[in-house]
C-alpha positions in Angstrom: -45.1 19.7 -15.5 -43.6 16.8 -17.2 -43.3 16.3 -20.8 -43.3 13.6 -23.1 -39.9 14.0 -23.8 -38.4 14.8 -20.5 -39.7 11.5 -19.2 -38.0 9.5 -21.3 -34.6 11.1 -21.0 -35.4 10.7 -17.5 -35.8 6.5 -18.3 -33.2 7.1 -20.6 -30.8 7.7 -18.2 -32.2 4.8 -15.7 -32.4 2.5 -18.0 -28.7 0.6 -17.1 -29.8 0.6 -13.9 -33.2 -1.3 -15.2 -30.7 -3.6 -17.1 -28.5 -4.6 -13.9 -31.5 -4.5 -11.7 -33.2 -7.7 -14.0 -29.5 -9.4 -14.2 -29.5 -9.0 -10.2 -32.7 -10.6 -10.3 -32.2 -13.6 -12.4 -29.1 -14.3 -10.2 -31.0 -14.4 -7.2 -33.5 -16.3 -8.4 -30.9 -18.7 -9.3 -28.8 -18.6 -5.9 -32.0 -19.7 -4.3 -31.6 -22.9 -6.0 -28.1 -23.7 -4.6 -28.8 -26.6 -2.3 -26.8 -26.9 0.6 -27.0 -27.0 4.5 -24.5 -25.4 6.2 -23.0 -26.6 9.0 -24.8 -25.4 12.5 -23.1 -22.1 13.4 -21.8 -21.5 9.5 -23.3 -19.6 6.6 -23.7 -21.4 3.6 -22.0 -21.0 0.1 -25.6 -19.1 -1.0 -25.3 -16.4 1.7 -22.9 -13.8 0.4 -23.8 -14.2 -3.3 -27.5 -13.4 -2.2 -26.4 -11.0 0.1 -24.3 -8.9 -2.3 -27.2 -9.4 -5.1 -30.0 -8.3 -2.4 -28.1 -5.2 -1.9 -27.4 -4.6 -5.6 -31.5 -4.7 -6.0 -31.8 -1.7 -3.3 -29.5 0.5 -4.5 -31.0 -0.3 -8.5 -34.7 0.5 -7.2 -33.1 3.5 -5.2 -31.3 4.8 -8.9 -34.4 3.8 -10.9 -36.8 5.9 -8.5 -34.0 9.2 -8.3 -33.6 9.4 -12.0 -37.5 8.7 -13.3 -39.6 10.0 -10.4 -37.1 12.9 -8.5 -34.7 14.0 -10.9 -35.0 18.1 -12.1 -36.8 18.7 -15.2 -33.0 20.1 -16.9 -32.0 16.2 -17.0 -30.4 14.2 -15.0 -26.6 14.6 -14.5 -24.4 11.3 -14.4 -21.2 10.9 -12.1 -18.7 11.7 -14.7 -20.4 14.1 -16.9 -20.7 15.9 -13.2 -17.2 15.1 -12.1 -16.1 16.6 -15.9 -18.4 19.8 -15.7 -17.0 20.4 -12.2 -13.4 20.2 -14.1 -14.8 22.8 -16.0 -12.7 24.3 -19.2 -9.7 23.9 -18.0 -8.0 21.6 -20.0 -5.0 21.4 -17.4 -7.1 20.4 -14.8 -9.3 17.4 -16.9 -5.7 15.8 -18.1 -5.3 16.0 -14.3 -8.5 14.0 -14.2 -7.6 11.7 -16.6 -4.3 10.9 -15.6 -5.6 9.7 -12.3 -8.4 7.9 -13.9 -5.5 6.0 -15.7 -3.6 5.4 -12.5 -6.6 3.8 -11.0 -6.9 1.6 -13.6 -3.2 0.9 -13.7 -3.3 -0.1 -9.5 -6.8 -2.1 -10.0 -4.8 -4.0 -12.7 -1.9 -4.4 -11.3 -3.3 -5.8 -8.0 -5.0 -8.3 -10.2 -2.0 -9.9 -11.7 -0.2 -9.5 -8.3 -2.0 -10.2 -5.5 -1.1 -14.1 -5.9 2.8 -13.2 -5.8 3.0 -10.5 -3.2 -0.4 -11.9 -1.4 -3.5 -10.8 -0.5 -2.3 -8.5 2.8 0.6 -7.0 1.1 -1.2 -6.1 -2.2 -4.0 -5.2 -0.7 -2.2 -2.9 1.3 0.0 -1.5 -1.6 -3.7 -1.0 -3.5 -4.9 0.8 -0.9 -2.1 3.2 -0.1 -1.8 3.9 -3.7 -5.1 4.8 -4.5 -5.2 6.8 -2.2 -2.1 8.7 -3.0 -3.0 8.6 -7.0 -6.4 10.1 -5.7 -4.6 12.8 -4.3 -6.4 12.8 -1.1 -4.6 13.1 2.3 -0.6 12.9 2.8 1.6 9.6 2.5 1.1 9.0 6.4 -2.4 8.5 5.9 -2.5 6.5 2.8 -0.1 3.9 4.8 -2.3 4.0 7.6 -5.6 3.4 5.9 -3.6 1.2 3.5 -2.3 -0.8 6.7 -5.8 -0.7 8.7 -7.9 -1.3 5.7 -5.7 -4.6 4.4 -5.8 -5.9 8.0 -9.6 -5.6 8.2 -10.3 -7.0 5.0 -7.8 -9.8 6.0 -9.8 -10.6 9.7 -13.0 -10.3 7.7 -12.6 -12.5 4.6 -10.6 -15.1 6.8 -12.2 -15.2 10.3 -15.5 -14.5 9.1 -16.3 -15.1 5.7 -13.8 -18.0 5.4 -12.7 -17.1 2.4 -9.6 -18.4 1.5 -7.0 -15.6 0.1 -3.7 -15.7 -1.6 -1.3 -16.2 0.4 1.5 -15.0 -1.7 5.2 -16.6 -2.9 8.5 -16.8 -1.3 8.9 -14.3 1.2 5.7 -13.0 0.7 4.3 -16.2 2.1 5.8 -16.1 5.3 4.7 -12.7 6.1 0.9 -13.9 5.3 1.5 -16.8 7.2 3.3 -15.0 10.3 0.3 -12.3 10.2 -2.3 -15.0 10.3 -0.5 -16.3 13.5 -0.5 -13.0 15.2 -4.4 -12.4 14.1 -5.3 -16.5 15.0 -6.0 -17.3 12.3 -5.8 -21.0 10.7 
């Protein structure tokens, strides 16, 4: 049975979720009241905003209803205090954890500042490779092949079909982007 107490830990720990779920909302709310008309055949500037927002909404609702109505009575575990207990004591293994935690944030930030010079297919690629090998998951030869499929997906679908317009890169960097577009047909 449920207790007084366990229920609110339970909203407790939903309540950032509640928080991002309202923001979501107001955002959509105010995407609705972009007024445009695409082109026949195009989306319009509204799409992907209200797309990305409508799926921030599900998976809100979906963390709202596991913590508060499914969660165990002992409290409701979030992803680092799990990823930490499943460190366990070992204070070896958690600097382990931290250190790659750092490198993460390192490569996310570093792919921020450089993704105009090197461009967006060459730092994407570089991002992917090495978060995957900072991870710690699968050998060098896979990293560079996710790294090198992944960056050419996201190139065909931010350019061919979300027309997005990426960084292109300087110098050298350029005319790889632009020679890669070529290949792919893209303008």
């Amino acid at each position: 049975m449920k207790t007084g107490v366990d229920a609110g830990r339970r909203w407790v720990s939903a309540l950032p979720y509640v928080a991002v779920l309202a923001a979501a909302a107001v955002f959509l709310y105010l995407t609705g009241r972009i007024d445009y008309v695409a082109p026949r055949g195009r989306i319009g500037p509204d799409f992907w905003p209200r797309a990305i927002l409508g799926l921030l909404v599900i998976v809100c609702v979906y963390e709202v209803a596991k913590r508060v109505l499914f969660a165990r009575a002992e409290g409701v575990v979030g992803v680092t205090q799990a990823l930490l207990q499943e460190a366990g004591e070992d204070g070896k293994r958690k600097r382990g954890h931290v250190l790659r935690l750092l490198g993460g944030v390192g490569a996310t930030l570093a792919y921020v500042f450089l993704v105009s010079v090197f461009g967006f297919f060459l730092s994407t690629f570089a991002f992917i490779t090495g978060f995957i090998v900072i991870g710690g998951h699968g050998r060098l030869r896979q990293a560079v092949a996710a790294g090198a499929v992944g960056s050419l997906v996201f190139v065909v679908v931010f350019m061919k079909f979300v027309y997005v317009s990426v960084p292109l890169g300087m110098g050298p960097f350029r005319a790889v982007s632009v020679a890669l577009m070529a290949v792919l047909g893209i303008r």
